[in-house]
C-alpha positions in Angstrom: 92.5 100.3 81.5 90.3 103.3 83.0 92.4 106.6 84.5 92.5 104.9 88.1 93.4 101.9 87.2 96.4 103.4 85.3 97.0 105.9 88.3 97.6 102.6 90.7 100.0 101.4 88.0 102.2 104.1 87.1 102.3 105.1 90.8 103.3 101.7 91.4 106.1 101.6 88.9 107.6 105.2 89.9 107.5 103.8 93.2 109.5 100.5 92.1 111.6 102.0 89.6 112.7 104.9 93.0 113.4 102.9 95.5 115.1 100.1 93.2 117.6 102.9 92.1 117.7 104.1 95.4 118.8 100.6 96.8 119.8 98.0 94.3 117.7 95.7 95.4 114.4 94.3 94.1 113.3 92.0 96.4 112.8 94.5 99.3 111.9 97.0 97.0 108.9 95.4 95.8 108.1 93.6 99.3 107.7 97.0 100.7 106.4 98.9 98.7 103.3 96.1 97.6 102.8 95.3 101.0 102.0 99.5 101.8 99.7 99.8 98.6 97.6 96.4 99.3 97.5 97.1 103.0 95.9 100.8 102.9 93.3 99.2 100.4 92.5 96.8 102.4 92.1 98.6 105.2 90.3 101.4 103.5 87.5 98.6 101.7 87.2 96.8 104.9 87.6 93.5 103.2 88.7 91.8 100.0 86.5 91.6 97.3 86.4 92.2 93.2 87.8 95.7 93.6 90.9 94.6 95.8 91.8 91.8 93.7 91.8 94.0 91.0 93.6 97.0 92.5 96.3 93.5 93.5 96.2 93.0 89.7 97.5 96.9 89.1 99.8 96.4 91.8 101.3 93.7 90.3 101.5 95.0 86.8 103.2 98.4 88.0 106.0 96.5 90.0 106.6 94.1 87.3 106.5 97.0 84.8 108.8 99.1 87.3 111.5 95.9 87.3 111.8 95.7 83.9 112.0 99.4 83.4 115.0 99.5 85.5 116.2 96.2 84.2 115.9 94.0 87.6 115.8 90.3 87.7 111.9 89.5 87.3 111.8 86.2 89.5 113.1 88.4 92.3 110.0 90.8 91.8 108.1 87.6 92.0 108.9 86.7 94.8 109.3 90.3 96.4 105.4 90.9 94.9 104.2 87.8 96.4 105.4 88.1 99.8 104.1 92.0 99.4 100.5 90.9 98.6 100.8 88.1 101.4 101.5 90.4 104.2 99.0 93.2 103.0 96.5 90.9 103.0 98.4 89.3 106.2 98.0 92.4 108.2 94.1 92.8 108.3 93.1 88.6 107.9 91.6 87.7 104.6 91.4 85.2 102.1 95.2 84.1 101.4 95.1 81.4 99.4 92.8 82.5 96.6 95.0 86.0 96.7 98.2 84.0 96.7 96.7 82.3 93.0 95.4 85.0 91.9 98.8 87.1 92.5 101.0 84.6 91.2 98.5 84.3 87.6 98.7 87.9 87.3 102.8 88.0 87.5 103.0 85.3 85.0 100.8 87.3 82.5 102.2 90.5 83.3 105.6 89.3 82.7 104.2 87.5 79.4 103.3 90.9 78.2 106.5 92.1 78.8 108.0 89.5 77.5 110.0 88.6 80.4 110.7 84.8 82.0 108.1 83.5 82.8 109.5 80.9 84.2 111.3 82.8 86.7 108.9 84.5 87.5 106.1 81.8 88.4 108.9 80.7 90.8 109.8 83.5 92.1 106.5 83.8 93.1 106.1 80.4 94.5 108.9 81.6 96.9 107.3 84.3 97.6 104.3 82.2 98.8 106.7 80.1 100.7 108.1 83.2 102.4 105.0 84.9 103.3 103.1 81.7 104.5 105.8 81.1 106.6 106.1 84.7 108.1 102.2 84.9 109.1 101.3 81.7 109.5 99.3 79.8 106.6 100.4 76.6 105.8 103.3 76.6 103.4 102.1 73.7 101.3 99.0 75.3 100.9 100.2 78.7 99.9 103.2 76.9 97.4 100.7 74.8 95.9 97.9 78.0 95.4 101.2 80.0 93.9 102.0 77.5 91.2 98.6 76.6 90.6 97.8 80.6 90.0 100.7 81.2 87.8 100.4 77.9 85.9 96.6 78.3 85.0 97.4 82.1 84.2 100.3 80.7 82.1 97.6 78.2 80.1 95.5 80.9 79.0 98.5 82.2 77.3 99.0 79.6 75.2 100.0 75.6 75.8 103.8 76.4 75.4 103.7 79.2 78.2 101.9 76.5 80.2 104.4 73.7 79.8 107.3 76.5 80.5 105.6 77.4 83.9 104.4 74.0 85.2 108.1 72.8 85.0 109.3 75.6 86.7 107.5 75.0 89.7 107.3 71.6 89.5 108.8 69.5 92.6 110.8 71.2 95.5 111.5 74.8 95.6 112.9 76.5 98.9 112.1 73.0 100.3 109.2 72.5 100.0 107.1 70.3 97.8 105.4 72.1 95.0 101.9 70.4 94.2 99.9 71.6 91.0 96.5 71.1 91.1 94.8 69.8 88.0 93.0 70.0 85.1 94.4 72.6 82.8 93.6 73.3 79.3 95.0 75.6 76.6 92.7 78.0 75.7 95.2 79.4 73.0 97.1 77.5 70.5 
């Protein structure tokens, strides 16, 4: 990881790991402070592209390392991270959908490499997609099913036992809603 890169991360997780202790609570935490950091980007590129979905990919991995520093519940962060990215990338009209997969596959292997819960936290962040669809606008089904698929791709590069783990956590109805996977997926890891 090159020195901005890391500087996005660790600024990330100080900012996590403050305002958890500050509060107690993870969800808003994490909403808020993602939803700042994707935002300015955003505005400041003029668009999503590689560079943003990369910078979403340090975001996620400094709140998710910011969580487990302080010990919070990682399918909150999830969620809270998801619905952070959605209304960042809400705020100024882009691409959604491919953000919301792309966002949920890098919580799932961000958490792997802490190993945290994966589990939890692909449906945390299906929740989150849920949530955030349904604050701006997108079409809930559309975002649920673009979070799980995300997170259970992401979790099938892992390995085929991450894989299984994720697609039965966000398999069926979460928050309501029915969660559809999109196929194929193969293990690329044993």
């Amino acid at each position: 990881m090159d020195a901005k890169h890391k500087g996005i991360t660790e600024t990330i997780k100080d900012e996590i790991v403050n305002a958890i202790k500050g509060t107690g609570e993870v969800v808003s935490a994490a909403v808020s402070t993602v939803s700042g950091v994707v935002t300015n980007t955003i505005r400041s590129a003029g668009k999503i592209g590689t560079s943003t979905m990369e910078m979403t990919s340090d975001v996620v991995r400094g709140a998710i390392q910011g969580v487990k520093e302080v010990g919070g519940d990682l399918g909150s962060a999830a969620k809270g991270i998801v619905l952070g990215v959605i209304r960042g990338v809400g705020q100024v009209g882009t691409q959604a959908f491919d953000t919301i997969a792309a966002t949920a596959g890098s919580v799932v292997k961000n958490t792997a490499d802490l190993a945290g819960d994966v589990g939890s936290a692909a449906k945390g962040a299906v929740e989150g997609a849920i949530d955030g669809a349904k604050e701006i606008g997108l079409n809930v089904e559309e975002a649920a099913s673009a979070a799980a698929t995300g997170a259970v791709k992401a979790a099938y590069e892992i390995s085929a036992e991450v894989g299984t783990k994720v697609r039965n956590a966000v398999t069926g109805t979460i928050a309501g809603i029915k969660v559809i996977v999109k196929e194929p997926f193969k293990s690329e890891k044993k």
